[in-house]
Legacy VTK file of the C-alpha trace (Angstrom):
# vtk DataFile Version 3.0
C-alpha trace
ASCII
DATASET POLYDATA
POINTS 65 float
83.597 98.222 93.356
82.853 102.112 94.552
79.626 103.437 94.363
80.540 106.889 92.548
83.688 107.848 90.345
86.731 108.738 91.712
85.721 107.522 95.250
88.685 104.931 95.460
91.422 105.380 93.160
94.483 102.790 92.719
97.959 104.647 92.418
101.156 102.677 91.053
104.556 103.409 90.364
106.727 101.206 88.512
110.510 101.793 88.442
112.168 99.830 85.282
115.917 99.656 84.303
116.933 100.277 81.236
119.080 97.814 79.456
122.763 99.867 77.519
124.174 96.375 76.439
122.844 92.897 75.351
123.099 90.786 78.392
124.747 86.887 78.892
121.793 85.543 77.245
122.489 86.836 74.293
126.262 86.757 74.669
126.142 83.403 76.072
129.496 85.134 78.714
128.269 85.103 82.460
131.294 86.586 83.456
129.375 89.781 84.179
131.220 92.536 81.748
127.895 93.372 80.228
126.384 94.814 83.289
124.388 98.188 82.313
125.571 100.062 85.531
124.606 103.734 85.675
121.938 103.911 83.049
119.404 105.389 85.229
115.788 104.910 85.927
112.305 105.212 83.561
109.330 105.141 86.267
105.967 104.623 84.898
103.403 106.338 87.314
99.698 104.590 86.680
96.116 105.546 88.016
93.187 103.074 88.143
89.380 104.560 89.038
88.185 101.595 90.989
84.538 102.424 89.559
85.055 103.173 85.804
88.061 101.306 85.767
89.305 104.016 83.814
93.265 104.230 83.745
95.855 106.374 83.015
99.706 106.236 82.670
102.535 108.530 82.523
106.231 107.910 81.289
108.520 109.981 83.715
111.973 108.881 82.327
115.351 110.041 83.133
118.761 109.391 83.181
122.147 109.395 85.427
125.281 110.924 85.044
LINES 1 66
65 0 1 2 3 4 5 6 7 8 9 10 11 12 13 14 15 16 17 18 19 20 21 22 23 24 25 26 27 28 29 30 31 32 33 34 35 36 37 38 39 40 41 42 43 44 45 46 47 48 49 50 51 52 53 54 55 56 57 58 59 60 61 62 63 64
């Protein structure tokens, strides 16, 4: 743990796919013509104070094509 605020701060970015279709799970057809191709990127950008452990998030979504 720091000694003051905002001496050591954690910075994350998470990159999660989107889902356009239901996938063979729900289908129960592994043949693969349910892939979600092209449907782009949401990235969640997150910041941890390693003293406080106050956090903070931000949705940056968009899309392809």
């Amino acid at each position: 743990m720091s000694a003051a605020p905002g001496e050591i701060i954690h910075i994350a970015i998470k990159n999660l796919a989107p889902f356009e279709r239901v996938g063979h799970r729900i289908t129960g057809d592994p043949s693969g013509t349910y892939k979600s191709r092209g449907a782009g990127w949401d990235f969640v950008h997150l910041c941890i104070d390693d003293h406080s452990r106050l956090d903070g998030g931000q949705d940056c979504s968009f899309s392809q094509g």
